[in-house]
Chimera marker file (.cmm) of the C-alpha trace (Angstrom):
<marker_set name="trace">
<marker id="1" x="12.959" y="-58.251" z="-65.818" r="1" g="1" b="0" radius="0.5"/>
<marker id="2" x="12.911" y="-58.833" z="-62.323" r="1" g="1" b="0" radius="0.5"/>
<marker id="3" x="16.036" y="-56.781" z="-61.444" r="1" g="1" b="0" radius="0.5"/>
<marker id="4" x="13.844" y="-54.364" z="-62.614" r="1" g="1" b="0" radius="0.5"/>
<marker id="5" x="10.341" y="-54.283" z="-60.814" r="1" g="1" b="0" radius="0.5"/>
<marker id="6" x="12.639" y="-54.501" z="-57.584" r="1" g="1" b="0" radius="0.5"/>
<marker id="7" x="14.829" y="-52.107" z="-58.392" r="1" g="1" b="0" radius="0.5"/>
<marker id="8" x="11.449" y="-49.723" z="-58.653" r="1" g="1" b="0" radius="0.5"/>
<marker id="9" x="10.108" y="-50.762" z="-55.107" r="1" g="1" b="0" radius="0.5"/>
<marker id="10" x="13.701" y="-50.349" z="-53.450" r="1" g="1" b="0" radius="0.5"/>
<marker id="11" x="13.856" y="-46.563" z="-55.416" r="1" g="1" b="0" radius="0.5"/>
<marker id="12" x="10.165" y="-46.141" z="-54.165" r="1" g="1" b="0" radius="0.5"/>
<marker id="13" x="10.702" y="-47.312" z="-50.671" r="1" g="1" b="0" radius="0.5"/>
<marker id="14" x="13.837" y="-45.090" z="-50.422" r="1" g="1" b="0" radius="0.5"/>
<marker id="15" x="11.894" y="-42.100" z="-51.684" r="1" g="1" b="0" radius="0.5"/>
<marker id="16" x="8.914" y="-42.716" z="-49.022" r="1" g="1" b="0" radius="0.5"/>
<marker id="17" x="11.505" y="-42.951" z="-46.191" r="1" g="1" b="0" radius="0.5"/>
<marker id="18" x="13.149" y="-40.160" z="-47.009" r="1" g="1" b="0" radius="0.5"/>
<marker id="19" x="10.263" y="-37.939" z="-47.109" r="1" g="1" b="0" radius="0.5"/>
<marker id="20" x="9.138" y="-39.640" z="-43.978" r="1" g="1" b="0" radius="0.5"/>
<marker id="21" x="12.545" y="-38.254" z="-42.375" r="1" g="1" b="0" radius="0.5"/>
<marker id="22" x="12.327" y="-34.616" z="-42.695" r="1" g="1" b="0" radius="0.5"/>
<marker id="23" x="14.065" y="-32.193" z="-40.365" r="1" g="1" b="0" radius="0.5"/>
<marker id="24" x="11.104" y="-30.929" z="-37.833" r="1" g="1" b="0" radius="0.5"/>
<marker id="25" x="11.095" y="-31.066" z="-34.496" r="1" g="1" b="0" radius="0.5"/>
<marker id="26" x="7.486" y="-30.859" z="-34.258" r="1" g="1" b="0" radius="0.5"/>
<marker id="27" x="6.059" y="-33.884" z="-33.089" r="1" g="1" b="0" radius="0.5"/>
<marker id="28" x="2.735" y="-33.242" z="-34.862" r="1" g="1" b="0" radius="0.5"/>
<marker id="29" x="4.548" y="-32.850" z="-38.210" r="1" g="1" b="0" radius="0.5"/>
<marker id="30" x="7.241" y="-35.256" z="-39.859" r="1" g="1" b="0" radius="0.5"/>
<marker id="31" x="5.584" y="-38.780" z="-39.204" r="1" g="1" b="0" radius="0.5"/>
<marker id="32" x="6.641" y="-41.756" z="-37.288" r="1" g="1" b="0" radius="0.5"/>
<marker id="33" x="10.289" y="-41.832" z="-38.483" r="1" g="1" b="0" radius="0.5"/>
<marker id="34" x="11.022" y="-38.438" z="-37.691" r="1" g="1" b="0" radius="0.5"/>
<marker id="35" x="10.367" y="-39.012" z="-34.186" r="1" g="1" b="0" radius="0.5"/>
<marker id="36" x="13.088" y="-37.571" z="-32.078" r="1" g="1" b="0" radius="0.5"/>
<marker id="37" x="12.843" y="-37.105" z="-28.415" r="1" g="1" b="0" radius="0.5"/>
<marker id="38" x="16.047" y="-35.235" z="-27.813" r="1" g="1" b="0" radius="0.5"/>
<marker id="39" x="14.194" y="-32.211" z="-29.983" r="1" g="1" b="0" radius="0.5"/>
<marker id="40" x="11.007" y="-33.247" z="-28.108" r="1" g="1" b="0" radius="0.5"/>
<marker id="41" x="12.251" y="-33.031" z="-24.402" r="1" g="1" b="0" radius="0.5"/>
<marker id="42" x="13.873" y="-29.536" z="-26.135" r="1" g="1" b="0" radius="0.5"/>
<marker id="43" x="10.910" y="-28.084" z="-27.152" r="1" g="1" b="0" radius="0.5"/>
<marker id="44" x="9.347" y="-28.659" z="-24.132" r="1" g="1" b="0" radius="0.5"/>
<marker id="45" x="11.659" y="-27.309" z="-22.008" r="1" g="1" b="0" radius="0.5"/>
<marker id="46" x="11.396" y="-24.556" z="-24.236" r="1" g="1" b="0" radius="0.5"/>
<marker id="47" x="7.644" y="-24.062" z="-23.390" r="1" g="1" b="0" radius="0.5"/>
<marker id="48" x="8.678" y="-24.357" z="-20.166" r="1" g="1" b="0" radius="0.5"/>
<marker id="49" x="11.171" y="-21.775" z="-19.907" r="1" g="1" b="0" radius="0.5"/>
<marker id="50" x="8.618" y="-19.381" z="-21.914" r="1" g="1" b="0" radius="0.5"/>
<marker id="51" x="5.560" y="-19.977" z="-19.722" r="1" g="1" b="0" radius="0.5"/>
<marker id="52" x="7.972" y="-19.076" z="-16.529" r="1" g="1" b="0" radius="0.5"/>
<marker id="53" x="8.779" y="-16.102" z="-18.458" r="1" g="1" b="0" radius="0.5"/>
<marker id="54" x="5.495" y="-15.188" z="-18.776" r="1" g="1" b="0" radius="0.5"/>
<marker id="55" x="4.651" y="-15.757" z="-15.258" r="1" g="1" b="0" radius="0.5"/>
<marker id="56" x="7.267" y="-13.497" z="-13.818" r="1" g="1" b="0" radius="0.5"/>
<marker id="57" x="6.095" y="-10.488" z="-15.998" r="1" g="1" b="0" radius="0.5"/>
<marker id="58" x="2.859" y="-11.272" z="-15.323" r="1" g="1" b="0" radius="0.5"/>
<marker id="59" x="3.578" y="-11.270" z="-11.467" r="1" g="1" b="0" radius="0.5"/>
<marker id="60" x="5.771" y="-8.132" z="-12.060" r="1" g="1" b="0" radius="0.5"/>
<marker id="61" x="2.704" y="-6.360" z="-13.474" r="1" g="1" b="0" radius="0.5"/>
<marker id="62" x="0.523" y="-7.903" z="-10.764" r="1" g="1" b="0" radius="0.5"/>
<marker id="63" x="3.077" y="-5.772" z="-7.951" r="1" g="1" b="0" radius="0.5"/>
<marker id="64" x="3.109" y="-2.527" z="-10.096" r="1" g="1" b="0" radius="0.5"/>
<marker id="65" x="-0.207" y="-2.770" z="-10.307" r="1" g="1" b="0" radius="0.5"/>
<marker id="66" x="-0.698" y="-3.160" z="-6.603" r="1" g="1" b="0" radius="0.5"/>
<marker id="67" x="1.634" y="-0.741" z="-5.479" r="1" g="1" b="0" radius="0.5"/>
<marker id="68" x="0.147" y="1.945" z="-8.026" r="1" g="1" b="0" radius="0.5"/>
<marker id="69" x="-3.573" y="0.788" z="-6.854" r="1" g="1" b="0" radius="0.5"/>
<marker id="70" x="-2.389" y="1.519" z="-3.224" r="1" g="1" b="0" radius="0.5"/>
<marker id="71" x="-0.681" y="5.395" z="-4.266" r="1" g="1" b="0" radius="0.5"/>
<marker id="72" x="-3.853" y="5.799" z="-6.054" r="1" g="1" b="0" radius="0.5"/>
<marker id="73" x="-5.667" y="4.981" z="-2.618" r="1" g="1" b="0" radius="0.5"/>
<marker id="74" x="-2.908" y="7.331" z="-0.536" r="1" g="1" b="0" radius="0.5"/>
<marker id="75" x="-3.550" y="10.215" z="-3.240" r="1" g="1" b="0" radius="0.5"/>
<marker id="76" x="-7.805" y="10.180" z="-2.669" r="1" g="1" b="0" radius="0.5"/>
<marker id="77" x="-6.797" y="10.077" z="1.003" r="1" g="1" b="0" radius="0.5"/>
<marker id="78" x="-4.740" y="13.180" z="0.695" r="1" g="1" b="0" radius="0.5"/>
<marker id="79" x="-6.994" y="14.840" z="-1.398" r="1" g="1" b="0" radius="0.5"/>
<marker id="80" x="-9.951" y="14.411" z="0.881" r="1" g="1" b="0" radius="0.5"/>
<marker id="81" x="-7.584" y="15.478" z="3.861" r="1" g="1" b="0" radius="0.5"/>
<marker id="82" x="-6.993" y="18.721" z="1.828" r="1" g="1" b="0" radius="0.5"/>
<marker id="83" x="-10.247" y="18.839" z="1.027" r="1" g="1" b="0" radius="0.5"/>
<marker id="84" x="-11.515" y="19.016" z="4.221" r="1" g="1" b="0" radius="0.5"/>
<marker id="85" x="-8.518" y="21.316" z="5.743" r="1" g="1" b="0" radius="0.5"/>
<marker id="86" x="-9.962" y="24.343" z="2.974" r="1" g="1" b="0" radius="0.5"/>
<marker id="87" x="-13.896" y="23.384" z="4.520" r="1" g="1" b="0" radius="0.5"/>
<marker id="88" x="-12.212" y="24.114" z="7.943" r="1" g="1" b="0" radius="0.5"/>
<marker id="89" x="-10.430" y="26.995" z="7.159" r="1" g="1" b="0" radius="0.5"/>
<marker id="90" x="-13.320" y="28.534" z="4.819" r="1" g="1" b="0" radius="0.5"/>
<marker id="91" x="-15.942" y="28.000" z="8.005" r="1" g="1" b="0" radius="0.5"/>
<marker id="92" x="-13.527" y="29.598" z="10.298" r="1" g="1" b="0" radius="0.5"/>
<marker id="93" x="-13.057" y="32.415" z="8.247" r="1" g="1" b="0" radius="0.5"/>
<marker id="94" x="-16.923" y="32.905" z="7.909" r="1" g="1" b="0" radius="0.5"/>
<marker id="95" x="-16.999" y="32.684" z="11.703" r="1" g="1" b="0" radius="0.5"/>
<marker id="96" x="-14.276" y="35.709" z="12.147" r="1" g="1" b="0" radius="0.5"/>
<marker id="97" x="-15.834" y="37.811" z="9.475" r="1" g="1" b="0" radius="0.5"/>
<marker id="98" x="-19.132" y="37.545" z="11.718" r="1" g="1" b="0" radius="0.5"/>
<marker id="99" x="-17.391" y="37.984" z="14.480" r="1" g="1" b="0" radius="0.5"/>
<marker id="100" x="-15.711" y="40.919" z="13.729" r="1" g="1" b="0" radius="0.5"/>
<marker id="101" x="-18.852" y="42.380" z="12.200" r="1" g="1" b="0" radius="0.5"/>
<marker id="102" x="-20.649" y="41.572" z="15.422" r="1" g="1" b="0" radius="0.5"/>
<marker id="103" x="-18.333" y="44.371" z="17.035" r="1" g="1" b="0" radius="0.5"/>
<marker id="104" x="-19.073" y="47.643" z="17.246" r="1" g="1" b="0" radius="0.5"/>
<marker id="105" x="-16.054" y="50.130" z="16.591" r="1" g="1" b="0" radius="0.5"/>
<marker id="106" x="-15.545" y="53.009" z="19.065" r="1" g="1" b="0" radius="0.5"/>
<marker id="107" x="-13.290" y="54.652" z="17.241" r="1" g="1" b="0" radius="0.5"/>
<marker id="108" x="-12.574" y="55.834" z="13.612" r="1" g="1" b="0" radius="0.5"/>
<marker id="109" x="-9.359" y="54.042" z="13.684" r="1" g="1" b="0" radius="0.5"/>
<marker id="110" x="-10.982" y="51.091" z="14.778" r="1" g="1" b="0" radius="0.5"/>
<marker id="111" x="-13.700" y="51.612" z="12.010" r="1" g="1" b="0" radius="0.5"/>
<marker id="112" x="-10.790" y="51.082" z="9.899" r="1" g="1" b="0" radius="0.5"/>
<marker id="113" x="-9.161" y="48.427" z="11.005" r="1" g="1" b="0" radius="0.5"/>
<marker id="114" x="-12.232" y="46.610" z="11.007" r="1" g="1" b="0" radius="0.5"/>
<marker id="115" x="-12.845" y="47.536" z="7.857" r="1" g="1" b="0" radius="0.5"/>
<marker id="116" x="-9.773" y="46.537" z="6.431" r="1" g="1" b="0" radius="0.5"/>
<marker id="117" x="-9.348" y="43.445" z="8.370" r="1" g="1" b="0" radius="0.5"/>
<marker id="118" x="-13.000" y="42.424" z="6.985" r="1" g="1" b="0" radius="0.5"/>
<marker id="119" x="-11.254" y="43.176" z="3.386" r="1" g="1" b="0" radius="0.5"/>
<marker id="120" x="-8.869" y="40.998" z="3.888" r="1" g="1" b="0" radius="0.5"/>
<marker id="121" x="-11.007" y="38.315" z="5.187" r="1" g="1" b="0" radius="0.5"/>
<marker id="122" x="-13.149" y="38.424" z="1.569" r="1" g="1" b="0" radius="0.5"/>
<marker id="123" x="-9.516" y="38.204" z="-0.123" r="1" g="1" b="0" radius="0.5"/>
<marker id="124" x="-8.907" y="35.231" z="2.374" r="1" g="1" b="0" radius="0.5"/>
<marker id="125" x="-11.851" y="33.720" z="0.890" r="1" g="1" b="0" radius="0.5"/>
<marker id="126" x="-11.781" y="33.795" z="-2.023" r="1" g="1" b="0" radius="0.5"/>
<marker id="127" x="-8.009" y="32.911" z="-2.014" r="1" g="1" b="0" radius="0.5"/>
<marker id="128" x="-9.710" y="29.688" z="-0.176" r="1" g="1" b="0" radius="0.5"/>
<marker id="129" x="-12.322" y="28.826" z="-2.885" r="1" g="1" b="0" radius="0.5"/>
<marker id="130" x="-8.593" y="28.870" z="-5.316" r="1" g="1" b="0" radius="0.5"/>
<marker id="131" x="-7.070" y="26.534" z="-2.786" r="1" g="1" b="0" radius="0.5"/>
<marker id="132" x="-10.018" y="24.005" z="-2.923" r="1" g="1" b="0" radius="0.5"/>
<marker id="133" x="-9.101" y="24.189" z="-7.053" r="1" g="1" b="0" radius="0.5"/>
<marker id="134" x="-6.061" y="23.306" z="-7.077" r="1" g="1" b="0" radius="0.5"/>
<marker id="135" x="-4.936" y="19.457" z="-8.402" r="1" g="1" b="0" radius="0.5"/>
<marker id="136" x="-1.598" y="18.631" z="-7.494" r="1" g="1" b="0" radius="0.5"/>
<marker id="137" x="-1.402" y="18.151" z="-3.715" r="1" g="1" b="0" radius="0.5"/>
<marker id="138" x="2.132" y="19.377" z="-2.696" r="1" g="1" b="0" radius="0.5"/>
<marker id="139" x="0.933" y="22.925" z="-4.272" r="1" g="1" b="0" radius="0.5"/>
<marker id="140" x="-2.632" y="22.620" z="-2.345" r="1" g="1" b="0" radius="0.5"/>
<marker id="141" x="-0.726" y="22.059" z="0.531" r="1" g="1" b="0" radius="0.5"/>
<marker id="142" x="1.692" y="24.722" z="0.908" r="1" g="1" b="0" radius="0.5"/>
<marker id="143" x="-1.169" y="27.435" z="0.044" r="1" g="1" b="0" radius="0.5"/>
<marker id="144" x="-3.318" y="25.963" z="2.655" r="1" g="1" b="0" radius="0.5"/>
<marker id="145" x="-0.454" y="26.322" z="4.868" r="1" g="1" b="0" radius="0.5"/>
<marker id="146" x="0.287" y="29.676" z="3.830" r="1" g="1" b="0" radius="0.5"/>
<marker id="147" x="-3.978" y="31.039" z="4.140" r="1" g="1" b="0" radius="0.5"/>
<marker id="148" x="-3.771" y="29.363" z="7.852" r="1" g="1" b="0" radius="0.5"/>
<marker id="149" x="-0.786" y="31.519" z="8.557" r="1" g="1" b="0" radius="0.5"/>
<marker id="150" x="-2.327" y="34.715" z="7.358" r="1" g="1" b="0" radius="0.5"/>
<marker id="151" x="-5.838" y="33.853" z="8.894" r="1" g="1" b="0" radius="0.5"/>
<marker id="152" x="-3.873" y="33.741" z="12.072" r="1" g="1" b="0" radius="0.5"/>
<marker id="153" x="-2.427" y="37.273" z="11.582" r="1" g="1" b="0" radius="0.5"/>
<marker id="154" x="-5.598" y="38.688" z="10.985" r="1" g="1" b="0" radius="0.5"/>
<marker id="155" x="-7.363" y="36.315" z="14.107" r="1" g="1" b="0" radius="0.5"/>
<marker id="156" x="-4.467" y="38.311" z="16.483" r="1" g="1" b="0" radius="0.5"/>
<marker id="157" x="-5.721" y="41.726" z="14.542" r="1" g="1" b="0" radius="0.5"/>
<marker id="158" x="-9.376" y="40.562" z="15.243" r="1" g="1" b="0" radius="0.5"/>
<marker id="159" x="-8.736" y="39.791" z="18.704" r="1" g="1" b="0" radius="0.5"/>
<marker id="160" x="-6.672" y="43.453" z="19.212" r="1" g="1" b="0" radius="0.5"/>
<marker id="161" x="-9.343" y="45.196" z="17.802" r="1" g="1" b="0" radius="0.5"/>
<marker id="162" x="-12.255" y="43.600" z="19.917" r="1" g="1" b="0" radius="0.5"/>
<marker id="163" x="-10.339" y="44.381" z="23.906" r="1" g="1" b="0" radius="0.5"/>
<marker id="164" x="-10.175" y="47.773" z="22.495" r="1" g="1" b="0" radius="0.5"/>
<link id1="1" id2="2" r="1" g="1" b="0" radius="0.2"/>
<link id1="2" id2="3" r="1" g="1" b="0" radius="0.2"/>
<link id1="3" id2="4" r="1" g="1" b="0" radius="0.2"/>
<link id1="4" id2="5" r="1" g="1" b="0" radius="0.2"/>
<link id1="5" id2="6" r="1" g="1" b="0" radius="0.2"/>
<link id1="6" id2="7" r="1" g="1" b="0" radius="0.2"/>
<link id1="7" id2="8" r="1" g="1" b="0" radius="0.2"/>
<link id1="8" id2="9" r="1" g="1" b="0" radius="0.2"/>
<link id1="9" id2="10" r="1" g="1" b="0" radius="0.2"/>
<link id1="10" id2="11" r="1" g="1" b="0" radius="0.2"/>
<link id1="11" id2="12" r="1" g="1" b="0" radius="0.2"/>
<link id1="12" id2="13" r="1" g="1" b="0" radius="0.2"/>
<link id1="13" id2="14" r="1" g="1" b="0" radius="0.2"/>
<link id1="14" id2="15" r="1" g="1" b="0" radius="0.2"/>
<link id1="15" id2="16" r="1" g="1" b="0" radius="0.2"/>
<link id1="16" id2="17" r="1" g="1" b="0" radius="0.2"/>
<link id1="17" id2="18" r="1" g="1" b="0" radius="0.2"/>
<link id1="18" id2="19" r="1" g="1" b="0" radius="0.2"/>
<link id1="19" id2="20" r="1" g="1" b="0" radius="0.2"/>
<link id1="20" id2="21" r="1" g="1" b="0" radius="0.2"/>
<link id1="21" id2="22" r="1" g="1" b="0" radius="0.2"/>
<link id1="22" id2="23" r="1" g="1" b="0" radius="0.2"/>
<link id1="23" id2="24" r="1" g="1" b="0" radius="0.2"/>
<link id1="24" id2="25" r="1" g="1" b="0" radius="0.2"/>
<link id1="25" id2="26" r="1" g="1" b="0" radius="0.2"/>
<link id1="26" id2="27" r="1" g="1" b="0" radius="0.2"/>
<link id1="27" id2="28" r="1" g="1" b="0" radius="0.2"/>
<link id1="28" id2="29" r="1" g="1" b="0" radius="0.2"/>
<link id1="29" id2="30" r="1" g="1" b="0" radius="0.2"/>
<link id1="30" id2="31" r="1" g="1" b="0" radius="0.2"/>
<link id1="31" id2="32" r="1" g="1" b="0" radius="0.2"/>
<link id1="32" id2="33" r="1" g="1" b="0" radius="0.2"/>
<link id1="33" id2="34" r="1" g="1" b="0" radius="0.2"/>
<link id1="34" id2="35" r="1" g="1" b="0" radius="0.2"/>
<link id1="35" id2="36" r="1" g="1" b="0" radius="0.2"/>
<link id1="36" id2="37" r="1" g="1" b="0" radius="0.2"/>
<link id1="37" id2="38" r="1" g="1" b="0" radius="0.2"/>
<link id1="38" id2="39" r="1" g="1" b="0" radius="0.2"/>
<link id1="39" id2="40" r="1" g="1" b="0" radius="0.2"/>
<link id1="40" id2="41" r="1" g="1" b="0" radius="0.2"/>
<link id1="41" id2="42" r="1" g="1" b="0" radius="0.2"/>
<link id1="42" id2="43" r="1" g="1" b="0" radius="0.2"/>
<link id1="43" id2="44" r="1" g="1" b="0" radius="0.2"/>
<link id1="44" id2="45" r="1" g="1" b="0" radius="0.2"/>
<link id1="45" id2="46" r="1" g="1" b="0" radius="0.2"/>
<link id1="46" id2="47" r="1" g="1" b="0" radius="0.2"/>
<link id1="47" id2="48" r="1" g="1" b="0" radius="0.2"/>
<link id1="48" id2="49" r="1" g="1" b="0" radius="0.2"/>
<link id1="49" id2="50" r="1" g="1" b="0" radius="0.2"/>
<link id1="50" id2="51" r="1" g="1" b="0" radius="0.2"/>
<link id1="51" id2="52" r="1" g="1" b="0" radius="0.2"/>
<link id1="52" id2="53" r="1" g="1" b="0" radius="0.2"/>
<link id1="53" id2="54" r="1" g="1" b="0" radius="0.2"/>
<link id1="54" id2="55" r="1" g="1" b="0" radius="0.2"/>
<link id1="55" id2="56" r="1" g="1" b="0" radius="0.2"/>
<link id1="56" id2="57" r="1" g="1" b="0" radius="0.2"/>
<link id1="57" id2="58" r="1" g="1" b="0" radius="0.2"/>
<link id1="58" id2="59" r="1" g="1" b="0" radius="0.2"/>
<link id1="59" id2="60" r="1" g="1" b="0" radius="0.2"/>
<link id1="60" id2="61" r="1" g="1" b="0" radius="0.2"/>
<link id1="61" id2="62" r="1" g="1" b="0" radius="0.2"/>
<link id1="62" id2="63" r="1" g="1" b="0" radius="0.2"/>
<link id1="63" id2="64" r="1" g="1" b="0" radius="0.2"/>
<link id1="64" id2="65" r="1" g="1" b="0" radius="0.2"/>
<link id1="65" id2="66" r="1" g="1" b="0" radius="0.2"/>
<link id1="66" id2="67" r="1" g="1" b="0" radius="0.2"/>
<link id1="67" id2="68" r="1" g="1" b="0" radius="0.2"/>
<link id1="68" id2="69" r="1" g="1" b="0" radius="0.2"/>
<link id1="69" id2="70" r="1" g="1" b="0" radius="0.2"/>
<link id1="70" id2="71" r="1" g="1" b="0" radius="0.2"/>
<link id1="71" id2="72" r="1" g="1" b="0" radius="0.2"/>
<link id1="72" id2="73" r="1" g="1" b="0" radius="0.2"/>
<link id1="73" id2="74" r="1" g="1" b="0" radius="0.2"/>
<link id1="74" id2="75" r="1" g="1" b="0" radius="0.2"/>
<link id1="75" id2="76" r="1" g="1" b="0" radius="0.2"/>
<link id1="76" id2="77" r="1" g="1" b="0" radius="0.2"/>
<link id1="77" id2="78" r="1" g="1" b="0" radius="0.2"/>
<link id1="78" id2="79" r="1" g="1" b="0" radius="0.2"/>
<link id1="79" id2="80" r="1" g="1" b="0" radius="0.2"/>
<link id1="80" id2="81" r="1" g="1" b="0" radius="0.2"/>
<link id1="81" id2="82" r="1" g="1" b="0" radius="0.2"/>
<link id1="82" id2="83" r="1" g="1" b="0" radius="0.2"/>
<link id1="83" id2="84" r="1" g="1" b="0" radius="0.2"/>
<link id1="84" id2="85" r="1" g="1" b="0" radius="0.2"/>
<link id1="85" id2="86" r="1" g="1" b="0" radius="0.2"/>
<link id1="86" id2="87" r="1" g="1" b="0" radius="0.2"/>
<link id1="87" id2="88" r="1" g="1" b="0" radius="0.2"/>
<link id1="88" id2="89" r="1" g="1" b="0" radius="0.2"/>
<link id1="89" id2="90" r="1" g="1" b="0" radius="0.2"/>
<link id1="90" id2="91" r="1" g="1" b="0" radius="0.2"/>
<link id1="91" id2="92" r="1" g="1" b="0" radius="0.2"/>
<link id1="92" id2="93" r="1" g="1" b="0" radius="0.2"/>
<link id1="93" id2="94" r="1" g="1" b="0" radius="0.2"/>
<link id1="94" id2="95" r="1" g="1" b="0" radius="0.2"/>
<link id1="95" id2="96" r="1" g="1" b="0" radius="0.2"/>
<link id1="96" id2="97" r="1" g="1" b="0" radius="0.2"/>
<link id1="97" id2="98" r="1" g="1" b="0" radius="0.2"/>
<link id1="98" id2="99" r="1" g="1" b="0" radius="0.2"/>
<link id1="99" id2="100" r="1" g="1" b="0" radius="0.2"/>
<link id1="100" id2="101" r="1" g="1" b="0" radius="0.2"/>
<link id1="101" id2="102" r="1" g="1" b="0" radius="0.2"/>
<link id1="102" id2="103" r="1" g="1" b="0" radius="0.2"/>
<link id1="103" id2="104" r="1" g="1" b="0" radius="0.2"/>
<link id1="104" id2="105" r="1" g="1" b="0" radius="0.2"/>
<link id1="105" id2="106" r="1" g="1" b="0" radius="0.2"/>
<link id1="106" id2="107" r="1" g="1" b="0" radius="0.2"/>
<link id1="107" id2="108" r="1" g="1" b="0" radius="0.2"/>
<link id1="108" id2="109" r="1" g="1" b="0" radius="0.2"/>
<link id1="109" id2="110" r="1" g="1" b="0" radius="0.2"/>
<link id1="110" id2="111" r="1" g="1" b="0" radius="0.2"/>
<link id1="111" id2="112" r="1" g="1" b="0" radius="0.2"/>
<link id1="112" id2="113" r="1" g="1" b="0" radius="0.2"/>
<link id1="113" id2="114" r="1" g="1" b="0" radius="0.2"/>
<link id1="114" id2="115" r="1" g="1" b="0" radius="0.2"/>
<link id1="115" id2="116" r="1" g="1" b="0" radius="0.2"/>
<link id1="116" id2="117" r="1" g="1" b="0" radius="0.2"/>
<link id1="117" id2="118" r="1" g="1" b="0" radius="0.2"/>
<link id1="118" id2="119" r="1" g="1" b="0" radius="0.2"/>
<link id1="119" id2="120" r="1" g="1" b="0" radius="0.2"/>
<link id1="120" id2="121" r="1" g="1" b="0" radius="0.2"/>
<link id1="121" id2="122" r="1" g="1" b="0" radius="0.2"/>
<link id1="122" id2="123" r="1" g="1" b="0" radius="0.2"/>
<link id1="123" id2="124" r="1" g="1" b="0" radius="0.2"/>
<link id1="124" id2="125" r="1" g="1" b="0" radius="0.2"/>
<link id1="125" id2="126" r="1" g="1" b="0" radius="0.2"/>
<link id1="126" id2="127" r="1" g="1" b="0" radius="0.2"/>
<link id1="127" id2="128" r="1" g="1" b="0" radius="0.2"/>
<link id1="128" id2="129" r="1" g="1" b="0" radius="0.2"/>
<link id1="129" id2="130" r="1" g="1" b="0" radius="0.2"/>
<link id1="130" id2="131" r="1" g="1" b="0" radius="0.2"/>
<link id1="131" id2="132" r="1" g="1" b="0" radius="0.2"/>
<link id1="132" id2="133" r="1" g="1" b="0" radius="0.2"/>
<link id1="133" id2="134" r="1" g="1" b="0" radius="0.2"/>
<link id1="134" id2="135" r="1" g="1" b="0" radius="0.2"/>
<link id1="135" id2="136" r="1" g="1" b="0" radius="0.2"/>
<link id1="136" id2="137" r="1" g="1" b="0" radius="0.2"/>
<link id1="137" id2="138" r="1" g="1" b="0" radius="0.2"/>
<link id1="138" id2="139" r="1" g="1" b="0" radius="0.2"/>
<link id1="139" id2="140" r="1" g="1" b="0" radius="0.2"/>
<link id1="140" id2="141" r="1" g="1" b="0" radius="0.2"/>
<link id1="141" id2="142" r="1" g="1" b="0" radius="0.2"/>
<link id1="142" id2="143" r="1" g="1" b="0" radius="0.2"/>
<link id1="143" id2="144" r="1" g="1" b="0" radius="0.2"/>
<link id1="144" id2="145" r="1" g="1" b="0" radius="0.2"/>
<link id1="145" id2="146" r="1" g="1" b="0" radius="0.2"/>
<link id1="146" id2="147" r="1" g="1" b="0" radius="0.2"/>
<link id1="147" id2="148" r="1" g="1" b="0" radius="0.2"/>
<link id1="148" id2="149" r="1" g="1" b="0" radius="0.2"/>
<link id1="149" id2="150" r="1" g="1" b="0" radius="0.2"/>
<link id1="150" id2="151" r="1" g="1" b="0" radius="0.2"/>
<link id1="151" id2="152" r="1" g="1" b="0" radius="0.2"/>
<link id1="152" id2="153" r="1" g="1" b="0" radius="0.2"/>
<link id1="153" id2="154" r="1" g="1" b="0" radius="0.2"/>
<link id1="154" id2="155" r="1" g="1" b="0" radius="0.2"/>
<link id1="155" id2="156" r="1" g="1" b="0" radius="0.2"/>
<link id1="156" id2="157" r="1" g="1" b="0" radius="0.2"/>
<link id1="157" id2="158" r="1" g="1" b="0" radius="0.2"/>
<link id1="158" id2="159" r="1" g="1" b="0" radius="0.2"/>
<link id1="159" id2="160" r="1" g="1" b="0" radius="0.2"/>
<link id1="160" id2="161" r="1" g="1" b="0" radius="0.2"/>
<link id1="161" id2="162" r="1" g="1" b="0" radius="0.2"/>
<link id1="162" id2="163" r="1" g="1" b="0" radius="0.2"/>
<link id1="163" id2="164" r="1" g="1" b="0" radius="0.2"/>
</marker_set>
């Protein structure tokens, strides 16, 4: 009868190491036999390697974000440049329009070159007010460009007209 009470307790004790061994690498799981610092050290240098990970994209999307936050910044600029170039050219074509109705015409010809010339200053205009509408800069630009160049044809027209 003894063999046999021992016999139990060895089967027992057997049975709680062995559960006490199981195969996790989790220090918070497994118990104090299952310790294994190889997998420990691993799994930290896991977390490691993660977490640097995660701080690269993190300073990758801290750049990208700067360098769109600075275009952003370079875009208002260039919009308020733009903005202001269709102010100048609308007040400058105000101030030929009252210029060139502050002149008397001799002539009939004259009469009609200052008339037209003032019709093409209204078109001007309100091919400026477009201008000021437009969103993407590049597009803004090139009609600004191209109103400046036709308000200088009809400035040298102006000026003709007014020696005469």
């Amino acid at each position: 009868m003894k063999k046999g009470p021992s016999l139990f307790l060895a089967a027992g004790l057997a049975l709680l190491l062995t559960g006490c061994a199981g195969q996790t690498t989790d220090p918070r799981q497994g118990g104090l036999f299952s310790y294994n610092p190889q997998a420990y050290e691993q799994r930290l240098q896991d977390r490691r390697e993660h977490l640097t990970q995660v701080e690269q994209v993190n300073r990758e999307a801290e750049t990208e974000s700067a360098a769109l936050e600075s275009e952003r910044v370079s875009r208002q600029q260039e919009k308020a440049a733009l903005e202001r170039q269709v102010r100048k050219l609308s007040s400058s074509i105000v101030k030929m329009e009252k210029d060139i109705k502050a002149k008397r015409a001799k002539t009939t010809a004259q009469q009609k070159k200052q008339q037209r010339i003032l019709a093409e200053l209204n078109t001007l205009k309100a091919a400026s007010r477009k201008a000021d509408n437009i969103e993407d800069p590049e597009e803004k630009r090139l009609e600004l460009n191209r109103l400046q160049q036709r308000r200088d044809q009809l400035e040298k027209e102006a000026a003709s007209l007014m020696r005469l």
